[in-house]
C-alpha beads as a LAMMPS data file, in Angstrom:
LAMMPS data file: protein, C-alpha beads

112 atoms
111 bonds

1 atom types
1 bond types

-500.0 500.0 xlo xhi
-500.0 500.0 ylo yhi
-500.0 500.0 zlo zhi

Masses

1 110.0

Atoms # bond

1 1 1 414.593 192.242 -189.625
2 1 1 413.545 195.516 -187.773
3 1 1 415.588 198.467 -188.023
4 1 1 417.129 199.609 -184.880
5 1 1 415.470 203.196 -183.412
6 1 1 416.851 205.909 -184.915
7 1 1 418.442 207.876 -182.045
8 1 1 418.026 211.501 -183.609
9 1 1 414.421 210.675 -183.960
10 1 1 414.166 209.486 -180.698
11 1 1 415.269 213.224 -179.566
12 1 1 412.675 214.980 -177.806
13 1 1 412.235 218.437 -180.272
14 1 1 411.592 221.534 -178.442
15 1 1 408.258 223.229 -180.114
16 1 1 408.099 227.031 -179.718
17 1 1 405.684 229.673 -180.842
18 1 1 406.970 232.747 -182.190
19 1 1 404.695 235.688 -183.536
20 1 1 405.118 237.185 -186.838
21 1 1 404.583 240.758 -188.150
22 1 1 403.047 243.456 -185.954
23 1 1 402.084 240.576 -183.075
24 1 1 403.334 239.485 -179.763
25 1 1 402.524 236.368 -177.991
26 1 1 400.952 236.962 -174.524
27 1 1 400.065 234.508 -171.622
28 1 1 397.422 235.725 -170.243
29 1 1 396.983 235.920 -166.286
30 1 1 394.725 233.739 -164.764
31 1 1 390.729 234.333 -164.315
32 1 1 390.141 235.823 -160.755
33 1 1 388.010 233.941 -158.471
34 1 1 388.004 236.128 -155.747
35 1 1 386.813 240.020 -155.591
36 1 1 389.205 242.752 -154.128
37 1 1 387.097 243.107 -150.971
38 1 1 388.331 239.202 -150.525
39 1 1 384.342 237.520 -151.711
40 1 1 385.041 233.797 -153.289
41 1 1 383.172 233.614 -156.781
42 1 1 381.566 230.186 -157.173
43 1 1 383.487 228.490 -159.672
44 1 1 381.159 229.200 -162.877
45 1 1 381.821 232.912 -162.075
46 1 1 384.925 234.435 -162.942
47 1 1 386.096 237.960 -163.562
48 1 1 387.738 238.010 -166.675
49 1 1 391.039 239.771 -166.964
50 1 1 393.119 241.414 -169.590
51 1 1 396.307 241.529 -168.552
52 1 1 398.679 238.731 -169.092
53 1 1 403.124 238.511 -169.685
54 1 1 404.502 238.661 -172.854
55 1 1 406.295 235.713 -174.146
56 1 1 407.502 236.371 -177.267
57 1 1 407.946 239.281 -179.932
58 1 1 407.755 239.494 -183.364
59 1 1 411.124 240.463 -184.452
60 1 1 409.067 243.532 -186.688
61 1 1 407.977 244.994 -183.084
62 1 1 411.651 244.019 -181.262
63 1 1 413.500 246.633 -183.857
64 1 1 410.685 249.379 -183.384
65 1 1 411.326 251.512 -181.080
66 1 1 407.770 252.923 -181.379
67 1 1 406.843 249.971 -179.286
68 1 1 408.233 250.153 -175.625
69 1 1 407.699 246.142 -175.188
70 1 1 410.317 243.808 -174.167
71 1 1 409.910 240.323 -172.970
72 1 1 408.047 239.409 -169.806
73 1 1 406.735 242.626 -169.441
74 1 1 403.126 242.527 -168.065
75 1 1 400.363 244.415 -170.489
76 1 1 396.838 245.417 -170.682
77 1 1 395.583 244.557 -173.957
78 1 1 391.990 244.605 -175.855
79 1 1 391.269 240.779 -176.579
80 1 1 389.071 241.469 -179.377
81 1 1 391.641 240.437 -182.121
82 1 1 393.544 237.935 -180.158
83 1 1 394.443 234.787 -181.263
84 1 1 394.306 231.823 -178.482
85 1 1 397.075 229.234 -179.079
86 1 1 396.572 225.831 -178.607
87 1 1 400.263 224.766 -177.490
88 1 1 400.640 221.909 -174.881
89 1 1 397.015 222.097 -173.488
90 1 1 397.874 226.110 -172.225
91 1 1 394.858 227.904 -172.795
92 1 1 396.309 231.297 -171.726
93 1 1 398.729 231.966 -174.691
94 1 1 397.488 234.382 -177.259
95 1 1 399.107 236.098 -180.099
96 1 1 398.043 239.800 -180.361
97 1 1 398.589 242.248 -182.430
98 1 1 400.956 245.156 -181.068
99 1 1 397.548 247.645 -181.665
100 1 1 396.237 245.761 -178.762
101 1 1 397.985 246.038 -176.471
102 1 1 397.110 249.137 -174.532
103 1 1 398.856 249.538 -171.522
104 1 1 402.599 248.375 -170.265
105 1 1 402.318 247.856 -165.907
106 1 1 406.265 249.871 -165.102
107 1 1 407.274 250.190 -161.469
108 1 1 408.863 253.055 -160.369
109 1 1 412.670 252.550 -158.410
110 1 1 412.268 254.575 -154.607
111 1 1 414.436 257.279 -155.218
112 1 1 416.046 258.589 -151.648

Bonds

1 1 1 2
2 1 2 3
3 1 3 4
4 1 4 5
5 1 5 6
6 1 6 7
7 1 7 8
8 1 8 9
9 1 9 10
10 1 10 11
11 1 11 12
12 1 12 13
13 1 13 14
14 1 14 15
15 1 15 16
16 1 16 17
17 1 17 18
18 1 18 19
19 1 19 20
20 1 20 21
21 1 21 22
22 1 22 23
23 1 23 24
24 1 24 25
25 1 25 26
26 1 26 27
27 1 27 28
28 1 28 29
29 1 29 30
30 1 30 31
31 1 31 32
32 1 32 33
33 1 33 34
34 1 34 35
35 1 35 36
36 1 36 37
37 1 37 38
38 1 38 39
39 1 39 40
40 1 40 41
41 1 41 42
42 1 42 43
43 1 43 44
44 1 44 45
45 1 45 46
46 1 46 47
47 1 47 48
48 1 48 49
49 1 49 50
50 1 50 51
51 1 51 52
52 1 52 53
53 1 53 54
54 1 54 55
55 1 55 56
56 1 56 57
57 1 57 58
58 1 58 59
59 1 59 60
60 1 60 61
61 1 61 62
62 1 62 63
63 1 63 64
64 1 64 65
65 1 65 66
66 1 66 67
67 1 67 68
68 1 68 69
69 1 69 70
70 1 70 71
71 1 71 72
72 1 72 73
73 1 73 74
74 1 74 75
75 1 75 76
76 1 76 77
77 1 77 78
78 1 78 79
79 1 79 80
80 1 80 81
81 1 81 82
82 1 82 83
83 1 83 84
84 1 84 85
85 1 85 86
86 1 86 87
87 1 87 88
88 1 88 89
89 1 89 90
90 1 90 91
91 1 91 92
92 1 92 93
93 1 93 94
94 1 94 95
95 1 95 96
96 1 96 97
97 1 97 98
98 1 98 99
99 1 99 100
100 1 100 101
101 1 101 102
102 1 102 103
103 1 103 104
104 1 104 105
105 1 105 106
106 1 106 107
107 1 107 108
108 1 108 109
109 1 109 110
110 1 110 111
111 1 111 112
């Protein structure tokens, strides 16, 4: 006789990704296909960017306050050392280390 499906198995588990150390996981923004004067690239030809949101931090990094990153803040970062993640077909994630990233993007409230 078959068992009967175990209904905790059954549960669909939620899979996350979280960086460890001096790291933060970044989704990078997508591949431009069009130049700033407005030219379409033909789709072979892209202009790589380098900028991407951050997803996650590594606990190490969120007590630091040497490191000025929070959570969905959008960063320019060297991808020589980053790591792509393959997680649900998203080829954009990345985990970096914090010495990578380079730049934080800040806007500045109107003050009048």
């Amino acid at each position: 006789m078959a068992k009967p499906p175990n209904k905790s198995a059954s549960r669909t588990r939620l899979e996350t990704v979280e960086p460890i150390g001096k790291r933060v996981l970044v989704r990078k923004d997508e591949d431009k296909k069009t130049t700033k004067s407005g030219i379409h690239l033909p789709d072979k030809v892209e202009i790589p960017t380098l900028t991407g949101r951050v997803i996650a931090i590594a606990a190490q990094i969120d007590r630091d306050d040497d490191y000025p990153i929070r959570n969905y803040d959008r960063v320019l970062f060297n991808p020589k050392h980053a790591i792509p993640v393959d997680f649900e077909g998203d080829n954009r994630l990345f985990v970096i280390p914090i010495e990578d990233i380079v730049a934080v993007f800040r806007t500045q409230a109107d003050e009048g």
